[in-house]
N, C-alpha and C positions, 0 to 999 in steps of 0.2 A: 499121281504119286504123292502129293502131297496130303490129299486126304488120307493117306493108309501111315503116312509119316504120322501127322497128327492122331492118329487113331491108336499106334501102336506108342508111343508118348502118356496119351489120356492112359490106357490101360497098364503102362509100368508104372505111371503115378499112382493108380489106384490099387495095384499091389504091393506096391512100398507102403502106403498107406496104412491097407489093413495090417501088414506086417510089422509096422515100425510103431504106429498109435496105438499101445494099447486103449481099450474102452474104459470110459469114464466108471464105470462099476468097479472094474477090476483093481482102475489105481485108488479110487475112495476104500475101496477093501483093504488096502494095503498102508491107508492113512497119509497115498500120495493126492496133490491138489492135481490140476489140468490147468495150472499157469502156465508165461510163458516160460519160464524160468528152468533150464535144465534139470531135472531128475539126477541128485545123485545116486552115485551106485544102480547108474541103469543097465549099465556095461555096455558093450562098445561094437557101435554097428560099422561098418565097411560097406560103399556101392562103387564097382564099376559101370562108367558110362562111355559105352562106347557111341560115337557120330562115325558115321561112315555114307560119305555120300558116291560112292565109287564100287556098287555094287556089279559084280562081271554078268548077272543075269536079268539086271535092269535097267533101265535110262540113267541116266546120271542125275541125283537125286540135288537139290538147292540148298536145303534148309536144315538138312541130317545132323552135319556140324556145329553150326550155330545153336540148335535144340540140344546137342547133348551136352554143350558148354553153358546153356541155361540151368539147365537137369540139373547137373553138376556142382554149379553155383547155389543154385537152391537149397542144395544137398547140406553142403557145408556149409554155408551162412546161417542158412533159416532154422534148420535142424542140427543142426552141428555133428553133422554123420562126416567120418575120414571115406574122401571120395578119391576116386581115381579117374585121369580122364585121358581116353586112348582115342587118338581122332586119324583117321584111315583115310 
């Protein structure tokens, strides 16, 4: 189970990704850099992160909660998205 935790993790990371970075063409186009430095007037993403290691149709999961309170943290520190975090 833990492989399918970690797998299904890697691939919400890497559609928040495509979703949330624009590509470097698109912000040079626009006269934006790809510092780290927030973008103003980016406008204003939102993620809920839900952990839930208490699934009724699976084993009882370890690691669920602690990942989406990483997720979570990531979220808002690193990238400065307003995150929400529901743990079950």
């Amino acid at each position: 189970m833990k492989k399918k935790t970690l797998l299904a993790l890697f691939v919400l990371s890497l559609l928040l990704a495509a979703v949330l970075w624009p590509s470097a063409a698109r912000m040079q186009g626009r006269g934006l850099t790809t510092g780290a430095a927030p973008v103003a007037n980016a406008g204003r993403y939102y993620a809920l992160v839900i952990g839930n290691n208490a699934y009724t149709s699976l084993p009882k999961l370890k690691t669920a909660e602690a990942d989406a309170r990483e997720v979570e943290k990531l979220l808002r520190e690193a990238l400065h998205i307003k995150s929400f975090l529901h743990i079950k």
